[in-house]
N, C-alpha and C positions, 0 to 999 in steps of 0.2 A: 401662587399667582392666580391659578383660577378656582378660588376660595375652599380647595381641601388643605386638609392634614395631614401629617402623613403616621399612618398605622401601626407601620410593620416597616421591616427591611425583610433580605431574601440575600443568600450566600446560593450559588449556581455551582455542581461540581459537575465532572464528567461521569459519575457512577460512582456508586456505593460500593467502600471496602471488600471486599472476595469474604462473604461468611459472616457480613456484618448485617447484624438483626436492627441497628438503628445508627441512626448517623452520631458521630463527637464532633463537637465545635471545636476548632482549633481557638488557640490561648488569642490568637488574632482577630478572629471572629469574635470571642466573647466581648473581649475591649472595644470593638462594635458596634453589639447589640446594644451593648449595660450603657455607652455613651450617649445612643443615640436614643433608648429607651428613659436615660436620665431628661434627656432636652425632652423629650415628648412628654413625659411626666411632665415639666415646668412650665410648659406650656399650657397641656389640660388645667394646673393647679390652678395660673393664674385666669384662664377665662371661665375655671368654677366650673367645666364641662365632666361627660364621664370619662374614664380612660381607659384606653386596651390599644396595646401594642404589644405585636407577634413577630418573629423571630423564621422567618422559613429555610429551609436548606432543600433543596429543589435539586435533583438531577435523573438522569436516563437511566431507567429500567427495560428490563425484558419485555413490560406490556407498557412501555410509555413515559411518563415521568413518575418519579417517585419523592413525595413532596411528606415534610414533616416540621412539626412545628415547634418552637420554643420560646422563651422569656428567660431572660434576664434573673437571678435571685435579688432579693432585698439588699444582700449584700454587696452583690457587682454595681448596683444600680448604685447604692449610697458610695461606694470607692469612687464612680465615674464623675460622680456631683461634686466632692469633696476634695477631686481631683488627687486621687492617691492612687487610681489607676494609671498606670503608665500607659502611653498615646498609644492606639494600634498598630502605626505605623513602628513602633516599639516592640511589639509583641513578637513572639516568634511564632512560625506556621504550618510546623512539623507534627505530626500526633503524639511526639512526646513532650513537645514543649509547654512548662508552666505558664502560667499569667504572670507578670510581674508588676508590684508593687512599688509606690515609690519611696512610702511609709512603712514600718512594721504594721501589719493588722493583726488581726485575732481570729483564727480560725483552727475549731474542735479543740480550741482553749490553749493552743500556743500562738509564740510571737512569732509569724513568716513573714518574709518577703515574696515568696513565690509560691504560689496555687495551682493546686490540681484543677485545671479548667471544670471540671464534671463537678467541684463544688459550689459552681458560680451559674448557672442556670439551671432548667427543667424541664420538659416537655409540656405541652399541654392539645388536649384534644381541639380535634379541627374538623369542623361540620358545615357543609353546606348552606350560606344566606339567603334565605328567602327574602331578598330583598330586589327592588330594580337598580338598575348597572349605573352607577355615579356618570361616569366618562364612558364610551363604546369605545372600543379598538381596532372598526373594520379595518381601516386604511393599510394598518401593520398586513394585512392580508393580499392587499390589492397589488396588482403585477408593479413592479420595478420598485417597490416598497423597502428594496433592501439597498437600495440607493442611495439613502436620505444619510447613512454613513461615509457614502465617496464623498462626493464632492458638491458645494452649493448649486449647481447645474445639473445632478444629478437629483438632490432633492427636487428642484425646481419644475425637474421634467416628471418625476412619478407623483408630487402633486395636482401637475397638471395634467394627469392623464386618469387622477382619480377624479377631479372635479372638472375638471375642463379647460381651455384655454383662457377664458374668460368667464368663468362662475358668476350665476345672478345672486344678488342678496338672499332670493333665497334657498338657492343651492347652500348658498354659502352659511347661511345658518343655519339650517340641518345638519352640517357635517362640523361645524367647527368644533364641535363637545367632542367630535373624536379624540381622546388624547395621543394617540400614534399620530395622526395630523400635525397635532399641535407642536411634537415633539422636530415635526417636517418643518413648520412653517419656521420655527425658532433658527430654521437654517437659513431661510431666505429674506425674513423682514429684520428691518433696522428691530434694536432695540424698546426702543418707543410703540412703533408699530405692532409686534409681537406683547407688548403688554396690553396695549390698545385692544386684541385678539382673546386674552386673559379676563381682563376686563369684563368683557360680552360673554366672556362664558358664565364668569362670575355671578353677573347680573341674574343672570338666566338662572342660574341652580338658586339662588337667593327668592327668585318671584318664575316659578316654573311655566307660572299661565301665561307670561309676557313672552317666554322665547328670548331667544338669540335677536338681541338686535346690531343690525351689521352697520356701524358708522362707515359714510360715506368717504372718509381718507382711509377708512380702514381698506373697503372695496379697492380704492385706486390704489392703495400699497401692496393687495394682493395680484392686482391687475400685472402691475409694475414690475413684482417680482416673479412672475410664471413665464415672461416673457422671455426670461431669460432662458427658459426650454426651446425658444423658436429661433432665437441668435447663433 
């Protein structure tokens, strides 16, 4: 909605296996990637773009997080397309559990139905973008931020204690690129409103010199809905 892509997905564990030198994707996770890596292909194909989508498994190590990266094989991806992968929600999620198939396919030159997950993707190195930050994510930082989970009044009140009671336009367009915000505001504006929000970010990443421009129902539906921190 505010004109990205999307990349990559990310599996979150509590800590890496006792002795394990790299992380396995479970048979659930690959059905996943390969699904979600297949739509993102069709997508680049059809607007003729480049394409790169990465696969992360992220979790808590001894000095902090321990993140590592993957893809999809040619294979998982064309099962996911051709719809011969069975649903994820099919898969099973154990570290011994196969992929399953909903076809015979061909792999190491016999006929299965169920795969060794570890033949269906691959690592690949992961290096630092010199690039500027699409979206900022202060907000995720800012005090009561963990709120925007309880309750729409709970959103309503650490949005507005990160912008203020009533935010001028251009408070408010400074901050609205934040996507932890945006992920806030989608708690407290109508539908409409919240696309309205989208929208202006949109604009803005499409013509960078223009800025955020903050329509005037947009203000009053943010007005409208922070108020609800002071009821």
């Amino acid at each position: 909605m505010v004109g990205l892509e999307a990349v990559g997905c990310a599996f979150f564990r509590a800590a890496r296996d006792a002795g394990a030198t790299s992380f396995v994707l479970s048979a659930r996770e690959v059905a996943s990637a390969a699904t979600l890596q297949a739509e993102a292909m069709r997508r680049a194909g059809a607007a003729g773009g480049p394409f790169t989508f990465a696969t992360l498994v992220v979790s808590s190590g001894a000095s902090g997080l321990d993140t590592e990266a993957f893809e999809a094989s040619p294979l998982a991806v064309q099962m996911a397309a051709e719809g011969v992968l069975a649903a994820p929600e099919l898969q099973g999620d154990g570290p011994d559990d196969p992929v399953n198939a909903t076809e015979v396919v061909v792999v190491e030159r016999q006929d299965v139905t169920t795969i060794d997950p570890r033949f269906l993707y691959r690592a690949v190195p992961v290096a630092p973008l010199d690039a500027p930050e699409v979206l900022a994510a202060d907000f995720a930082a800012s005090p009561g931020a963990r709120s925007i989970a309880a309750t729409k009044r709970g959103a309503a009140a650490a949005v507005a204690a990160y912008l203020g009671d009533a935010p001028s336009k251009k408070r408010l367009a400074a901050k609205l690129a934040d996507f932890a915000l945006l992920l806030a505001l989608a708690k407290v504006l109508t539908k409409r409103d919240f696309a309205a929000a989208c929208d202006a970010v949109a604009a803005a990443r499409a013509d960078a010199a223009a800025g955020v421009a903050i329509p005037a129902k947009l203000k009053a539906a943010v007005d409208a809905a922070l108020a609800l921190a002071q009821d």
